[in-house]
N, C-alpha and C positions, 0 to 999 in steps of 0.2 A: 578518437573521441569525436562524436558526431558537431553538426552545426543546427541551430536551432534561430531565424530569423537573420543569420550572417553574424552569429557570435557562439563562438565555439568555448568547450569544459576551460579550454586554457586560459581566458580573458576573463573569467572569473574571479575577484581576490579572494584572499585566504579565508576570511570571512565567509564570503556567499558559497565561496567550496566548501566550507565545514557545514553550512547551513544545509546546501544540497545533501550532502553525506549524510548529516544526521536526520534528512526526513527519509534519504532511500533505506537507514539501519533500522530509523521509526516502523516502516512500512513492512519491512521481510517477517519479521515473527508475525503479523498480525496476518499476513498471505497466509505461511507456512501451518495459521493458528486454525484458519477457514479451513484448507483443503484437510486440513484432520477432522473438525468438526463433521464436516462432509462426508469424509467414511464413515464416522458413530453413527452417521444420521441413516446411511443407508444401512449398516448392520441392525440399525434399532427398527430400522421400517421390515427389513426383511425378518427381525424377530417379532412383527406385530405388534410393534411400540408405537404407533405413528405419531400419537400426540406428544412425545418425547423426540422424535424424529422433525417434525416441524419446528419444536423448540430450537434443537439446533443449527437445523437450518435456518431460520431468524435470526441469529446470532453470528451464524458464517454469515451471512449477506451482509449484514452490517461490518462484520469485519473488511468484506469487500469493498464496501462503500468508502471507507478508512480509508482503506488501501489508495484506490484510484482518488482520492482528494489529495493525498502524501505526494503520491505522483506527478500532479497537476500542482501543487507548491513547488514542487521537484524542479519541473519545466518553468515554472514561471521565476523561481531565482534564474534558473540559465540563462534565461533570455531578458534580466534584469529587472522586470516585474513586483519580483520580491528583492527586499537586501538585509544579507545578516549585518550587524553591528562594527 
């Protein structure tokens, strides 16, 4: 497990580990949820849907946007920034 500011996953308590863990389980469907959106988007574009294809895409980015803020919560427990209870 990596180090992040000279404090590594293992100096974490149980707390800010379960906190990290539950923004990294937050965060995976909502990846996983984008990059599908993102193939509709292109099969809708290539079926001449564009304005339906734009929609989705609007909606994946935002998922992305989630995504990398979950992440950045992620890192900021590691390095003690944030603290679960």
């Amino acid at each position: 497990m990596g180090e992040l500011n000279g404090r590594s996953e293992h100096s974490l308590d149980k707390s800010n580990q379960q906190l990290r863990l539950n923004l990294k389980e937050a965060a995976s469907p909502l990846k996983w949820s984008a990059v599908d959106l993102m193939q509709k988007a292109v099969r809708l574009s290539e079926a001449k849907q564009e304005n339906e294809a734009w929609k989705l895409l609007k909606i994946a980015t935002s998922y992305k946007d989630v995504v990398d803020r979950l992440r950045g919560y992620s890192d900021e427990v590691k390095v003690g920034r944030i603290k679960g209870r």
